[in-house]
C-alpha positions in Angstrom: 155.1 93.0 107.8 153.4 89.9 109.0 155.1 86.6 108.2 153.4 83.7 106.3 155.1 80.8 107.7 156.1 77.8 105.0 155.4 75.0 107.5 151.6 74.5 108.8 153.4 72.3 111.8 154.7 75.3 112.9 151.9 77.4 113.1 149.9 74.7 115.0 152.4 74.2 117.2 151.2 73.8 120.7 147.9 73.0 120.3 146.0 71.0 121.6 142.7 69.3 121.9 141.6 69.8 118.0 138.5 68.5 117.0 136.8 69.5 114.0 133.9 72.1 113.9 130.9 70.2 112.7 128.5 72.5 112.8 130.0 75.2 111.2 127.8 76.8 108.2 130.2 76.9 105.6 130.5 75.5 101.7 133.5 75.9 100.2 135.4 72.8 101.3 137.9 74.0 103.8 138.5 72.1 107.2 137.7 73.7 110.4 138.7 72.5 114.0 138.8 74.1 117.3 141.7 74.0 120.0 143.5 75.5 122.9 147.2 77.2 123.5 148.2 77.9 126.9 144.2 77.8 127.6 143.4 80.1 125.2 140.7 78.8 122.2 141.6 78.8 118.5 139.9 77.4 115.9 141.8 76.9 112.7 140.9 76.6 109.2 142.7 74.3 106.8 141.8 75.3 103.3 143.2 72.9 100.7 143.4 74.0 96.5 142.1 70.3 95.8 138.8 70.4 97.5 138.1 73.8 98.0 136.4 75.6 95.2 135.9 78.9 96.2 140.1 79.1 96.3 140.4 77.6 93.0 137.6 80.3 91.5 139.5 83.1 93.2 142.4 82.5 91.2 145.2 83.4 94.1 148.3 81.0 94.7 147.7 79.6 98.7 144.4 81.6 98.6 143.6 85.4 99.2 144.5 85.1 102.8 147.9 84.6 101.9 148.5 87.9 100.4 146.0 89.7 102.5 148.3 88.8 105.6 151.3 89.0 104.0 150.8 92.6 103.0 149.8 93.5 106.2 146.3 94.7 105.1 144.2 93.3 108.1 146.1 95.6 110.2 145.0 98.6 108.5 141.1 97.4 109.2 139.2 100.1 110.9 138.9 99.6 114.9 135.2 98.9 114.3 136.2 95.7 113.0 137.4 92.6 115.1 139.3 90.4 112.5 140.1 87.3 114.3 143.5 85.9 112.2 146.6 85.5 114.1 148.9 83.5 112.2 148.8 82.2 108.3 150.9 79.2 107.1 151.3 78.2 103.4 152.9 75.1 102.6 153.4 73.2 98.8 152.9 74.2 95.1 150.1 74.9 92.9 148.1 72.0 92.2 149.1 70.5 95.4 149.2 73.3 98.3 147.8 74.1 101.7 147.1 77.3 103.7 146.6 77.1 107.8 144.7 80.1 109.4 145.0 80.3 112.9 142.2 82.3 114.6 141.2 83.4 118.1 137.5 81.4 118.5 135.1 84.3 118.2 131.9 82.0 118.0 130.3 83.2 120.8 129.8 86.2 119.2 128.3 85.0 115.4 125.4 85.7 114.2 123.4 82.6 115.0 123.0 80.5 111.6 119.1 80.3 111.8 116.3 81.9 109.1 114.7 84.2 111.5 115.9 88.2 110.8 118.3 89.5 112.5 117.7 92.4 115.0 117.6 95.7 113.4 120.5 97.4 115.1 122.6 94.8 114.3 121.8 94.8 110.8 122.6 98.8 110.8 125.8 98.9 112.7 127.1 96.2 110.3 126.1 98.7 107.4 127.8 101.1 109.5 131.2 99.3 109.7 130.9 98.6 106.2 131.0 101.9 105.1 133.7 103.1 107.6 135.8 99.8 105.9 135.3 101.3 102.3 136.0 104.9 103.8 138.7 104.3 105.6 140.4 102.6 102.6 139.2 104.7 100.0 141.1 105.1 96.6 143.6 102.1 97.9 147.2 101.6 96.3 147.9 98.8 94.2 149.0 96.6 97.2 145.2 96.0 97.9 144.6 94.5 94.7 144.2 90.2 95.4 141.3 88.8 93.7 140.8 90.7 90.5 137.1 92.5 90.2 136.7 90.0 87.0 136.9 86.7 89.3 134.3 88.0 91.7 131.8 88.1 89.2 132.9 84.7 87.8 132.8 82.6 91.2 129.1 82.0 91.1 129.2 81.4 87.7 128.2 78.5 84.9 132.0 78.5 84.4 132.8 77.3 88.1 130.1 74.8 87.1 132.0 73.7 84.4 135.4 73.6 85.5 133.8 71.8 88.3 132.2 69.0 86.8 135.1 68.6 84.5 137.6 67.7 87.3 134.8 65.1 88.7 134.2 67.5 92.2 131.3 66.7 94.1 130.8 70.3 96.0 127.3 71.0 96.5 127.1 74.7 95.7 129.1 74.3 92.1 125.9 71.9 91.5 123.2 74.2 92.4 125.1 76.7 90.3 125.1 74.7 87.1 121.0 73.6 88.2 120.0 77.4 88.6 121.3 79.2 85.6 119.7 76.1 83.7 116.8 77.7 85.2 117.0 81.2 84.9 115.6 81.7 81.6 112.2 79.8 82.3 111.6 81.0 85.6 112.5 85.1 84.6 113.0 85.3 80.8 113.7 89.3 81.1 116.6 88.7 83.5 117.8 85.9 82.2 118.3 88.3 78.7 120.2 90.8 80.8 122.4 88.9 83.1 122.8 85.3 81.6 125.5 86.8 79.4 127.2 88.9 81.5 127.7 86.1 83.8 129.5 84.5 81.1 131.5 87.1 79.8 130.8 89.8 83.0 133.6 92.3 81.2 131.3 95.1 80.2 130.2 95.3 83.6 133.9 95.5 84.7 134.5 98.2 82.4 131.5 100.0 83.2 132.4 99.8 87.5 136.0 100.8 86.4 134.8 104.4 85.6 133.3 104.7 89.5 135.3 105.1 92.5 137.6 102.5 94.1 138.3 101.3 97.4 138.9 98.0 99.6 135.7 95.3 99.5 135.6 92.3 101.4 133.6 90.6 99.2 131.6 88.0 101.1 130.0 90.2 103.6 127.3 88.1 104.4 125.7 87.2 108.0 127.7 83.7 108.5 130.9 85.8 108.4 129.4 88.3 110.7 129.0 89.0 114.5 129.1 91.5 116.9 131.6 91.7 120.2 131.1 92.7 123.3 132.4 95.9 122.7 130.4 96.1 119.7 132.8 95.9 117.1 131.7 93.8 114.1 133.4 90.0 114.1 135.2 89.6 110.5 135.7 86.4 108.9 136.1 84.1 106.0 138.2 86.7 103.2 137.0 84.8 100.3 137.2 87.3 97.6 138.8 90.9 98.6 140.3 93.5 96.6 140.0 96.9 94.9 136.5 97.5 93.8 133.4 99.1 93.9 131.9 100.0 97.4 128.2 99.2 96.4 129.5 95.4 95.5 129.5 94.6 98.4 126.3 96.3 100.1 124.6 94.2 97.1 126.2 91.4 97.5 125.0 91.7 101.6 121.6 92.4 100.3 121.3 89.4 98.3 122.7 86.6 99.8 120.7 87.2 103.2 117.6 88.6 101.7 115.7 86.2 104.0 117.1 87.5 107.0 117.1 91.5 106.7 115.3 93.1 109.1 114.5 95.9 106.9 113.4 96.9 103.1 116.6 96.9 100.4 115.8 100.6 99.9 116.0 101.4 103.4 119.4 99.3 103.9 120.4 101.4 100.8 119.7 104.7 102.5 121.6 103.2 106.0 124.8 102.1 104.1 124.7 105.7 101.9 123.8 107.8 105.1 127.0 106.4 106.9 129.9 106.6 104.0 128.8 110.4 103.7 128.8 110.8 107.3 132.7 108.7 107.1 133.1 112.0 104.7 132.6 110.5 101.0 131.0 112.6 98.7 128.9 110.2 97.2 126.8 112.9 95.1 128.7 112.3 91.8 128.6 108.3 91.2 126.0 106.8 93.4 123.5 106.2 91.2 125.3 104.7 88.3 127.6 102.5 91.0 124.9 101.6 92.8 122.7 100.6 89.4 125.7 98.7 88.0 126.0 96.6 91.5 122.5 95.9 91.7 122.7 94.5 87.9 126.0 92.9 89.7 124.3 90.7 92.3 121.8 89.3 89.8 125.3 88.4 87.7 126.6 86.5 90.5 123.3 85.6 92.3 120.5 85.1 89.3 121.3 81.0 89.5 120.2 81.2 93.2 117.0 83.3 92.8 115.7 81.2 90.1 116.1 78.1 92.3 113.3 80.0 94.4 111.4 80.3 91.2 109.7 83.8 90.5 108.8 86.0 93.8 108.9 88.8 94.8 112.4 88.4 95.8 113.5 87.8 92.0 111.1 90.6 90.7 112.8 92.9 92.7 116.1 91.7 91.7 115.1 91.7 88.0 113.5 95.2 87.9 116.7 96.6 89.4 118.8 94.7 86.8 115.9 96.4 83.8 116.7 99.9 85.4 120.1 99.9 85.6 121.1 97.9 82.2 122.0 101.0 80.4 124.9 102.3 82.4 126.7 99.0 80.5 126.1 101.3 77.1 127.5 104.6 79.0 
């Protein structure tokens, strides 16, 4: 099995020219910088449990990475994927710890960080790697479970709001959080009915996903933690919230968080993702509907503060009628 190494000296050891990665389009708090060993560039990402809030809403000591490489589950990715992570260090306690992740630099191959949408065939092949990740680790032992399903749906949540504002944290996202579920029931009274409780308490929907299948999500597959490589396998990064779950969490999640940048309808995208697990050779006949409904209803949970900061489009409609339509699989 991998080693996560105590010491984030040693993990760094040898590199050299580090300068930080400005531009990079992440929110959770964590460091980046980029460097070289023996000519070779790295870029590594410094994620510290007193400033990065995505860790501390994940709930895992050091951060999921830690686990995730410690298991050795990132070596039992399908070959369609190109994960990047070459070394993990963990050093400290909680309340005062740091994790290192050393990576090889794959920017070249990211998906640029603009609003335009991406080309179709990209967009496809990554619904096409996603399914052979869920396939390919269908049914997974209990060695896959790291974040529980529970803290996925509580990340984006008024609670991280809260904790937030009560420890004094000035993270921008935590703030739009607490701004947009304010919102919510002004802007779309009908969702806000649905959702605003279950992203409070978002057990029945838990309960509900627990009688579908199970398999392996990433859980922030979303188009700044995507790229393709020259030999076309999909770049992997930024494991923010993985674990046993439901296969359609995160096709929804994908669907809403870059639902300005999708080259095609959500229904298509739906069909895509669908079309390739069956062809990966799951029988998708028997719980499709009912996961699919329930992770639809999902995305609204975690992404309902975000669509009411757009106020009501047709982006929220949609996201609202799917949440109407699939409310009583909760009862069932």
């Amino acid at each position: 099995m991998p080693v996560v190494l105590t010491r984030i000296a040693e993990l760094l050891q040898g590199l050299h020219d580090l300068e930080p990665l400005a531009d990079a389009p992440g929110k959770s708090g964590a460091r980046l910088s980029r460097g070289t060993r023996d000519g070779v560039p790295y870029v590594v990402k410094i994620i510290d449990e007193r400033s990065d809030w995505t860790q501390q809403a994940s709930g895992v000591l050091g951060g999921p990475v830690v686990p995730l490489w410690r298991r050795g589950i990132l070596d039992r990715l399908p070959d369609c994927l190109n994960q990047p992570i070459v070394g993990v260090a963990h050093e400290g306690t909680w309340g005062r710890w740091r994790t290192a992740v050393l990576m090889h630099d794959v920017g070249r191959w990211l998906v640029p960080a603009v609003d335009s949408p991406i080309p179709l065939s990209v967009h496809q092949r990554q619904l096409t790697h996603l399914a052979a990740l869920h396939a390919s680790l269908w049914a997974p032992g209990p060695e896959f479970a790291i974040v529980p399903e529970l803290h996925r749906y509580l990340e984006l949540s008024p609670w991280t709001a809260q904790a937030q504002a009560a420890i004094g944290a000035d993270a921008l996202v935590p703030r739009l959080i607490e701004r947009g579920w304010r919102a919510l029931p002004q802007v779309a009274p009908r969702a806000a009915a649905i959702v605003g409780p279950l992203a409070l308490d978002p057990g029945p929907l838990v309960a509900a996903l627990a009688r579908t299948p199970r398999t392996f999500v990433h859980g922030n597959w979303k188009l700044d933690n995507l790229g393709l490589d020259d030999r076309g396998r999909t770049v992997l990064l930024d494991w923010e919230l993985p674990g046993i779950g439901a296969a359609c969490s995160d096709l929804a999640w994908y669907l809403a968080i870059n639902c300005r940048r999708l080259p095609q309808s959500k229904r298509a995208a739906i069909g895509d993702y669908r079309a390739a697990l069956t062809a990966h050779g799951v029988d998708t006949e028997p719980w499709w509907d009912r996961q699919l409904g329930l992770c639809l209803l999902g995305a609204l949970v975690q992404f309902g503060w975000e669509k009411a900061l757009g106020g009501y489009d047709d982006e929220l409609a949609w996201w609202e009628h799917e949440a109407l339509d699939a409310q009583h699989y909760l009862a069932e």
